[in-house]
C-alpha positions as CSV (number, residue, x, y, z in Angstrom):
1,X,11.7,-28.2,-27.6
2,X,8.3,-27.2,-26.3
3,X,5.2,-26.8,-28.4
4,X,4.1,-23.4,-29.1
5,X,0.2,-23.0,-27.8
6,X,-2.0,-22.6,-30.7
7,X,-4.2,-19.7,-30.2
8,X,-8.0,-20.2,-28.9
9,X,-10.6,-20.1,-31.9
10,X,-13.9,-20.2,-32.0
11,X,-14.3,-24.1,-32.2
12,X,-12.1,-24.1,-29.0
13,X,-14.4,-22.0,-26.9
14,X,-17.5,-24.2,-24.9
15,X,-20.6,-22.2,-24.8
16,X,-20.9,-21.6,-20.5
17,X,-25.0,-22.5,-19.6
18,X,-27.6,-21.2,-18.1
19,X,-26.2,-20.3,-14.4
20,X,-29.7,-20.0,-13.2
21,X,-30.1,-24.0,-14.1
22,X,-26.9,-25.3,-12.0
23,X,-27.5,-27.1,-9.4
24,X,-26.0,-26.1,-6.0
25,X,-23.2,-28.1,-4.7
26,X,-24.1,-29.7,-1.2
27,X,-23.4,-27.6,1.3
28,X,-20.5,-28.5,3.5
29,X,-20.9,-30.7,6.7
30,X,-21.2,-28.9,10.3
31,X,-18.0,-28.6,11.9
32,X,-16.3,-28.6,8.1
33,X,-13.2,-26.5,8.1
34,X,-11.1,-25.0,4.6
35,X,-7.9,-24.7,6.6
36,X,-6.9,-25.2,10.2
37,X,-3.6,-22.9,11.1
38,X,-2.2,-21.3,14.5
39,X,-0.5,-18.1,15.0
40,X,3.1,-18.3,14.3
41,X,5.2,-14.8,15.4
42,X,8.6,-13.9,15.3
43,X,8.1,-12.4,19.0
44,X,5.9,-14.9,20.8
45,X,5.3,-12.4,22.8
46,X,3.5,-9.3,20.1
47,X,0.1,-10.1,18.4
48,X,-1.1,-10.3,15.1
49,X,-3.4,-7.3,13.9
50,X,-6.8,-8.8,12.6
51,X,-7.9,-6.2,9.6
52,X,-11.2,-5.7,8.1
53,X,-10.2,-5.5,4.6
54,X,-7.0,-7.8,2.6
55,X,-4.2,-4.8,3.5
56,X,-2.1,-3.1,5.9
57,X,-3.6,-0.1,5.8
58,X,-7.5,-1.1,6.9
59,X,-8.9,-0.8,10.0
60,X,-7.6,-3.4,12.8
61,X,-10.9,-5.1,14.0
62,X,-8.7,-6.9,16.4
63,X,-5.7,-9.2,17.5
64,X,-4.4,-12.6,17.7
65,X,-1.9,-14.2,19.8
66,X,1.1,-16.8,19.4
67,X,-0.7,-19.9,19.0
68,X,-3.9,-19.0,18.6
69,X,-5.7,-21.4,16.4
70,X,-8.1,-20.0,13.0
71,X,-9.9,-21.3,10.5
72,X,-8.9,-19.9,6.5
73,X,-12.5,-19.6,4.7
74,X,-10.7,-18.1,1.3
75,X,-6.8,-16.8,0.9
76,X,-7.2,-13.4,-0.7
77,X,-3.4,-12.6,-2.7
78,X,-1.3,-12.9,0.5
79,X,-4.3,-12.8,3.2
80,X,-6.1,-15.1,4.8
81,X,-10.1,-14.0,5.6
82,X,-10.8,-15.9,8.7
83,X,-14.8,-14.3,9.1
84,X,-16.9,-11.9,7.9
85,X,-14.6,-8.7,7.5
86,X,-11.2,-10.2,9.4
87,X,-7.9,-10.9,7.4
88,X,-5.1,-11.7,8.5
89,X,-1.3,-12.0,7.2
90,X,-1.3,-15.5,5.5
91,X,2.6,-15.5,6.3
92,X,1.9,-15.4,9.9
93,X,-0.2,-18.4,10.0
94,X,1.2,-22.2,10.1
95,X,-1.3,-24.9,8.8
96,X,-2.4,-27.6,11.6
């Protein structure tokens, strides 16, 4: 049988510092890349709608073709943002 979680108390709960003190994580190295995936469609021959905000129902800021290769900078529920503004359908991509 599993063991029930004890709830969190006060002793449990580590005291978060300063944020203004952290020291900022090297940046990554030029050409460094989250997440290299291609364009996979159902119909080689449609596109995939590039959308300026994580949903079907923002604006199309343009359009990607079977095979076209992206890089994921963050996945965003099930989008992918590939720039500044563009999304795209996270089930339509295929890691490299």
């Amino acid at each position: 049988m599993p063991k029930k979680a004890k709830p969190l108390d006060q002793a449990d709960v580590i005291e978060q510092e300063d944020p203004a003190e952290e020291v900022p994580a090297d940046p990554p190295e030029e050409g460094f890349k989250l997440l290299s995936a291609s364009v996979s469609l159902d119909n080689p021959s449609s596109f995939l709608n590039v959308r300026a905000e994580p949903s079907i129902s923002a604006a199309c800021v343009g359009q990607l073709y079977q095979g076209d290769e992206v890089t994921v900078l963050e996945i965003v529920d099930s989008w992918c943002r590939i720039g500044d503004g563009q999304y795209v359908s996270a089930i339509k991509l295929m890691p490299r």
